[in-house]
N, C-alpha and C positions, 0 to 999 in steps of 0.2 A: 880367312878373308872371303866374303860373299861372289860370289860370278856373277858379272852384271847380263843379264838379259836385255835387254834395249838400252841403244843409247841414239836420242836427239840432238841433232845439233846446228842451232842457227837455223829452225827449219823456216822457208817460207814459202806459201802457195797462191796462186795469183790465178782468179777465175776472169774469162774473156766474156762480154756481153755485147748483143748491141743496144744503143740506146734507143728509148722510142721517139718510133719518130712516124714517117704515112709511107706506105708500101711505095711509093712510088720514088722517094726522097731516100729508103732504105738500097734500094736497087743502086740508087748514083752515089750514096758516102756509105756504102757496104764495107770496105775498106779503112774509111778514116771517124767512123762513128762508134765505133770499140771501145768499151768505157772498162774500166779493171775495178774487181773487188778483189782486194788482199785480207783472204781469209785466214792465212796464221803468217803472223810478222818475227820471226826471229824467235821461235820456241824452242827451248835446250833445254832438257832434261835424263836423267839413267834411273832407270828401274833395275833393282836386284831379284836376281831368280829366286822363283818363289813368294815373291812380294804382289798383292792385289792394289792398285791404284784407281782411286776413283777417280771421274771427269768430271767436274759439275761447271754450271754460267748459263746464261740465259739463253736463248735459242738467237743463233746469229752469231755464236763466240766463237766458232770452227773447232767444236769438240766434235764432229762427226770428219770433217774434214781431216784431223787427227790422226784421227783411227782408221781411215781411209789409204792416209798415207804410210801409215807402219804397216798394212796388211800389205802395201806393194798396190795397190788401186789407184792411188795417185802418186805421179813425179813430183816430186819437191822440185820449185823453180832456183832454192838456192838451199843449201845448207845441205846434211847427211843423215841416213836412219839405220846404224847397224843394229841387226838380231844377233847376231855374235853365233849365228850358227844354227838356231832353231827353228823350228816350223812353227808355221801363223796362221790358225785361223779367225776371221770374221763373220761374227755371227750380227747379223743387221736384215729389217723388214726389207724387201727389196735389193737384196745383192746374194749372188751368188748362184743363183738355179737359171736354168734354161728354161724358161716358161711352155715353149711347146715339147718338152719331155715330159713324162709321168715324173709324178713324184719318188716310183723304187730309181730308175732310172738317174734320177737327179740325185741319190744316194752314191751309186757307182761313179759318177760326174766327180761330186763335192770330192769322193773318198780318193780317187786318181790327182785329184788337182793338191789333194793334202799331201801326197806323196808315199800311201796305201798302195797294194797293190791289189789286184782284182780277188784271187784269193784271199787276204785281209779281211778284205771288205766284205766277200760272201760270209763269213763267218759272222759275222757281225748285222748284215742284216736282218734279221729277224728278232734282234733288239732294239734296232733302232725303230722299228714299223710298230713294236708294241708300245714303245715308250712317245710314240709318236700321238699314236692313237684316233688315225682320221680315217679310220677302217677302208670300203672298198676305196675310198681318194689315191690310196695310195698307187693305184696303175689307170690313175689318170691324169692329164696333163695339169703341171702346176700353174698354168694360166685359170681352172676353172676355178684356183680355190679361193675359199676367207683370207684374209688376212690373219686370223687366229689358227686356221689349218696351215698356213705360210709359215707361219713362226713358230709352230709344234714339231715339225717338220725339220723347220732349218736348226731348231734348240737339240733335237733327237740325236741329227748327225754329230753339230760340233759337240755335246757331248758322251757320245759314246765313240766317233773317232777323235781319240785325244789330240793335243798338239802341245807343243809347250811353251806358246804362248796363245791365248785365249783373249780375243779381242770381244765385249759384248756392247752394243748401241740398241739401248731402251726395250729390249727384246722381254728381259722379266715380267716387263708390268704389261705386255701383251697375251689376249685368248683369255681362255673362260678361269672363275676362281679355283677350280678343280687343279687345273696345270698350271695357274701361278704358283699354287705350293708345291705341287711337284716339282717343277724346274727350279724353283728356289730354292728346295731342300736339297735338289743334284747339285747345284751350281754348287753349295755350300760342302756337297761331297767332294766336289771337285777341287775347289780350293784349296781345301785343308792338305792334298801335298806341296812338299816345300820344295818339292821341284816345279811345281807351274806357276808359272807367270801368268798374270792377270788382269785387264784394263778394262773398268767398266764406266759407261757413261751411261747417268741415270737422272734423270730429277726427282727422285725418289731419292731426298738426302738421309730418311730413318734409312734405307737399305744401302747407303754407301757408306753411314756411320756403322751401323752391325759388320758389314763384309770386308771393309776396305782398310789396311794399314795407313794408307796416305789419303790427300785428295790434292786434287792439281786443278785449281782455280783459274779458267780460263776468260777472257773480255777482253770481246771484240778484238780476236786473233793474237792475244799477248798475253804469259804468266801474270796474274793477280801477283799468285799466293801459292806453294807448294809446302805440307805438312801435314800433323797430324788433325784425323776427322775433325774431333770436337772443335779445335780450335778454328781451321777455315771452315766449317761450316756455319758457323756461329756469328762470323766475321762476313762469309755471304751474304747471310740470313739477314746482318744489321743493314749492310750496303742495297741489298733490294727492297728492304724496306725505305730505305732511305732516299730512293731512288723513284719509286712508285709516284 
């Protein structure tokens, strides 16, 4: 019998805004001008350990919101997310680093919060710094960098400090074509044990039909379609066509 590594259930998450309106009229209905986007309505599903899942749907379907919430980044307003015991990380443009620390810095940060210990982690630096590869950047503050040194950076850590379950948002198809194959060839290292769990959100459907056992078909905050690639991908493919 397989050990489930994630299980959702009934998740939903509810984002607060105000609505527009003129600075002056904002100040006096501050309070009663809050309009709600319910970004995932009631999403329930189990990943078995070892199994890669892909994310796909249109931008606005709360596949990031998703991944947000299983990493522990966001509360679920109702429903549950057990890991059954594992550690999580999230590898995403923009989550994760202290922007006024260096990047070695931001290493020892990520590798404490993964639940490394300082020791651990010295061992291990100076694979992450070569497989990173943004030479002196790296003891300078990650506010100065690219966005392609950002995600060289954040790909180095989550995959040289393991975890067992690996959360990825659109990170592959980011930086130059040199470290798209790199990273793609580790990620593909990485997978192939059947002890890590794996959640990728990609629009890249050729790379979630190669990598992925499943795909989990999300719009506009609700399950499509959960199964195997060829078949929902082929079935998104028709409906956005069909849609355009």
């Amino acid at each position: 019998m397989k050990n489930i590594a994630i299980s959702v259930k009934n998740l939903h998450i509810t984002y607060k805004g105000l609505k527009k309106t003129s600075i002056r009229a904002s100040w006096k209905y501050m309070f009663n001008k809050r309009e709600k986007f319910e970004a995932l309505k009631g999403v329930s599903f189990e990943l078995e350990e070892g199994k890669i899942l892909g994310v796909i749907g249109k931008n606005g379907s709360g596949k990031s919101t998703l991944l947000k919430a299983i990493a522990r980044i966001f509360s679920p307003d109702k429903g549950s997310i057990n890991l059954h015991g594992h550690k999580v990380s999230l590898l995403s443009i923009g989550v994760g680093f202290n922007k006024k620390l260096t990047g070695r810095e931001n290493i020892f940060l990520s590798g404490l919060l993964l639940g490394y210990t300082e020791e651990q982690i010295q061992k291990k630096v100076k694979e992450i710094i070569e497989f990173a590869d943004i030479g002196n950047f790296i003891d300078k503050p990650v506010k100065t960098y690219s966005s392609g040194m950002y995600s060289k950076l954040a790909f180095a850590i989550t995959a040289i400090l393991e975890t067992d379950i690996t959360l990825i948002d659109e990170v592959l198809s980011v930086g130059d074509a040199k470290f798209k194959e790199k990273s793609y060839n580790k990620m593909k290292e990485l997978i192939s044990s059947d002890k890590r769990t794996v959640i990728i959100v990609s629009h890249s459907l050729s790379t979630i039909k190669e990598l992925c056992d499943e795909v989990l078909w999300l719009h506009e905050g609700k399950i499509m379609k959960i199964g195997k690639p060829e078949e929902i991908i082929k079935e998104y493919e028709m409906f956005m066509h069909d849609t355009k």
